[in-house]
N, C-alpha and C positions, 0 to 999 in steps of 0.2 A: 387254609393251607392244604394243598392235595396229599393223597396221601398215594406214594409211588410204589412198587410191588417190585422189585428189579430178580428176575429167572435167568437160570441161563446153566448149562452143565458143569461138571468141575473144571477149575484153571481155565477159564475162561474170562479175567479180568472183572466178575463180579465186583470185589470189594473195593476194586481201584473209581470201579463206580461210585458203586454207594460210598466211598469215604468223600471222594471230587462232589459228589453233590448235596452231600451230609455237610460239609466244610465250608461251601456256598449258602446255606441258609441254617446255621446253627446260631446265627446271632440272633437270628428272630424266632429262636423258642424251637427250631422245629426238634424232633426226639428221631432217635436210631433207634428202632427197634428187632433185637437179634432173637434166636431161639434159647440161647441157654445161656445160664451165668458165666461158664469160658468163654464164649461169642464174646458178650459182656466185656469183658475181663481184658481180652484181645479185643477189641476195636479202642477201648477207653486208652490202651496202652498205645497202638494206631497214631489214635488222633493225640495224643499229648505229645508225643515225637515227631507229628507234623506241625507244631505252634499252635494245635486248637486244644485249651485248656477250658471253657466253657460248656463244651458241647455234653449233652445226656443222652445215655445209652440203657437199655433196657432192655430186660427179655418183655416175651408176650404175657405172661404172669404178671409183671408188674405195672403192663400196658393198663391194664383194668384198674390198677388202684389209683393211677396217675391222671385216668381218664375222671374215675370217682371224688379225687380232690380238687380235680380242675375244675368241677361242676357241684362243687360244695357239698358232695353227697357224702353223710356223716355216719350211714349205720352203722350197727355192732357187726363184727362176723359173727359167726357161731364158733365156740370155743371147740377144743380136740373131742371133746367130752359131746355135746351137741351133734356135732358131724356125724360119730358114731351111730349115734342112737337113730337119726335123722337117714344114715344109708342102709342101716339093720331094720327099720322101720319098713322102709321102700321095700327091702329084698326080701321082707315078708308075708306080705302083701303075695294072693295068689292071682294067676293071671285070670 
């Protein structure tokens, strides 16, 4: 499935896009992917007041874990606690 990039300035009919061609291939799995969880939030609201109750919508954050389940991939993340250590480690490191 391609994956479509749709630009274009403000009020300029973007979303009436992306929903007409999000609505056209949401039975076969394809995924909406927004910037943020209001994006999110409003599009899922969108499409269930256009008759599309199936379709999934996602920021780019959750793109990665969706991509990682679809391809069986099972690691651990690194806990809160991990990260930390892991970016204070990095930024102390001299150049």
């Amino acid at each position: 499935m391609p994956l479509t990039l749709v630009l274009g300035p403000a009020n300029s009919a973007k979303a009436g896009q992306v929903l007409g061609a999000y609505g056209a291939q949401a039975a076969r799995g394809a995924l909406l992917v927004v910037p943020t969880a209001g994006d999110a939030r409003h599009y899922r609201r969108e499409l269930v007041q256009s008759g599309l109750v199936l379709g999934t919508v996602l920021t780019f954050g959750a793109l990665a874990s969706e991509i990682a389940r679809r391809a069986d991939y099972g690691a651990r993340r690194l806990t809160e606690h991990q990260r930390e250590r892991v970016l204070a480690r990095g930024l102390a490191r001299p150049e």
